[in-house]
Backbone bond lengths (Angstrom), bond angles and torsions (degrees), N, CA, C in turn:
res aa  C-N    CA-C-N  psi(-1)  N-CA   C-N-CA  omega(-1)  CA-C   N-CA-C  phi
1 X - - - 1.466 - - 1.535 110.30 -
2 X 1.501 119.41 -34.94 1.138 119.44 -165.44 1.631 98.34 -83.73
3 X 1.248 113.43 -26.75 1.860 118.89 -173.69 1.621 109.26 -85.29
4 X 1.502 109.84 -4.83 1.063 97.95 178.04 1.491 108.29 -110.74
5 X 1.676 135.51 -5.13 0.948 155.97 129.89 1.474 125.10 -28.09
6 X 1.141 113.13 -54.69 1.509 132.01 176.96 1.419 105.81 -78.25
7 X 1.598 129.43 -27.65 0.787 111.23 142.33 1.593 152.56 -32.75
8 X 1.186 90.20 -82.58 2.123 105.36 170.50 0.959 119.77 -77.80
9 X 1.596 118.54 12.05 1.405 139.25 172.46 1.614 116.60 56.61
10 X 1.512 97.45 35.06 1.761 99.40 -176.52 1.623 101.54 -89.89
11 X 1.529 104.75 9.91 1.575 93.96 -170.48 1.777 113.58 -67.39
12 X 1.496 114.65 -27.58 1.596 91.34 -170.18 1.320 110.31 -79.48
13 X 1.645 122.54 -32.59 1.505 117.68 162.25 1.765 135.21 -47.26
14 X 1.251 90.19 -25.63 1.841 103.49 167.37 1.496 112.35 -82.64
15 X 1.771 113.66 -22.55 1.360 110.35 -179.03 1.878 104.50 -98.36
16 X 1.349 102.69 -0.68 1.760 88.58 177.89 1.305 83.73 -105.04
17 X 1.046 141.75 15.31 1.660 132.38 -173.09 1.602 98.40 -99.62
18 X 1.386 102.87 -49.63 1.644 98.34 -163.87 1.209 113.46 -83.45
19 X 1.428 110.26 -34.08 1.685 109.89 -154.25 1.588 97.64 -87.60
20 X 1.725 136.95 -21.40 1.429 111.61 132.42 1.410 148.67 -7.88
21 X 1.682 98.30 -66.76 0.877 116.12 -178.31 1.572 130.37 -70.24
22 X 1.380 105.67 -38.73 1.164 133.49 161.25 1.838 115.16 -37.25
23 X 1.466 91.80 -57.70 1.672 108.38 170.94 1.727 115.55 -53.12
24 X 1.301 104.89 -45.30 1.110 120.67 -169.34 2.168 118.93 -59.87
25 X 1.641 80.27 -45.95 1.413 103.84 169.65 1.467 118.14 -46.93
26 X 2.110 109.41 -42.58 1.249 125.39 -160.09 1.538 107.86 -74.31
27 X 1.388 91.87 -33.35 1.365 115.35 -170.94 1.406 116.39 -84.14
28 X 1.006 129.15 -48.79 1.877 135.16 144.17 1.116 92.37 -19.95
29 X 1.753 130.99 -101.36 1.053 130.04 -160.59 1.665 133.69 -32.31
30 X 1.553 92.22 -56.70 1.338 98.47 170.08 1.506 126.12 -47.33
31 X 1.494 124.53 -38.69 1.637 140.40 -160.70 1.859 77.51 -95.27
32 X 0.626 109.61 -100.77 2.015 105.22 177.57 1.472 106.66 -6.47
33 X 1.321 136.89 -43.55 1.482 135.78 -170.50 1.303 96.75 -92.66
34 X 1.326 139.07 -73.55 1.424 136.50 -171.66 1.837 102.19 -50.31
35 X 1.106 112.30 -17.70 1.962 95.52 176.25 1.443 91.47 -100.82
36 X 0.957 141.00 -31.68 1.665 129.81 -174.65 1.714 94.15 -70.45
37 X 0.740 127.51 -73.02 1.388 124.68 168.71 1.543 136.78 -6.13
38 X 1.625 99.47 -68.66 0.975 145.13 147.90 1.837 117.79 -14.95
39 X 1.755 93.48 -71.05 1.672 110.08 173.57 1.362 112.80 -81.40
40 X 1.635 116.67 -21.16 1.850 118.43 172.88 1.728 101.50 -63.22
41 X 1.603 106.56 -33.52 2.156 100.44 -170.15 1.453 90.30 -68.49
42 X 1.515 108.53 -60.15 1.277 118.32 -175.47 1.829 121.52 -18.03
43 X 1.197 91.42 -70.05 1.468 110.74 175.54 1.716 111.52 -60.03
44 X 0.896 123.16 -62.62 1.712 129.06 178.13 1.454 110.59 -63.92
45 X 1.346 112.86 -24.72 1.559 113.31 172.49 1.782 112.29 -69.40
């Protein structure tokens, strides 16, 4: 996939496409975990 990318030279547009997204994922998660968290002290506090 990647050799055929580098080919037709769509590879840096597939790499600003994903690795965004990728971030984005990290970052969802993280803000989703720190408020679940967040309402578990909340609650037990």
């Amino acid at each position: 996939m990647r050799a055929a990318a580098t080919k037709n030279g769509s590879a840096p547009l597939f790499y600003i496409g994903v690795i965004p997204s990728i971030w984005g994922v990290y970052i969802a998660q993280g803000v989703l975990g720190g408020l679940t968290f967040a309402s578990l002290v909340r609650q037990s506090a």
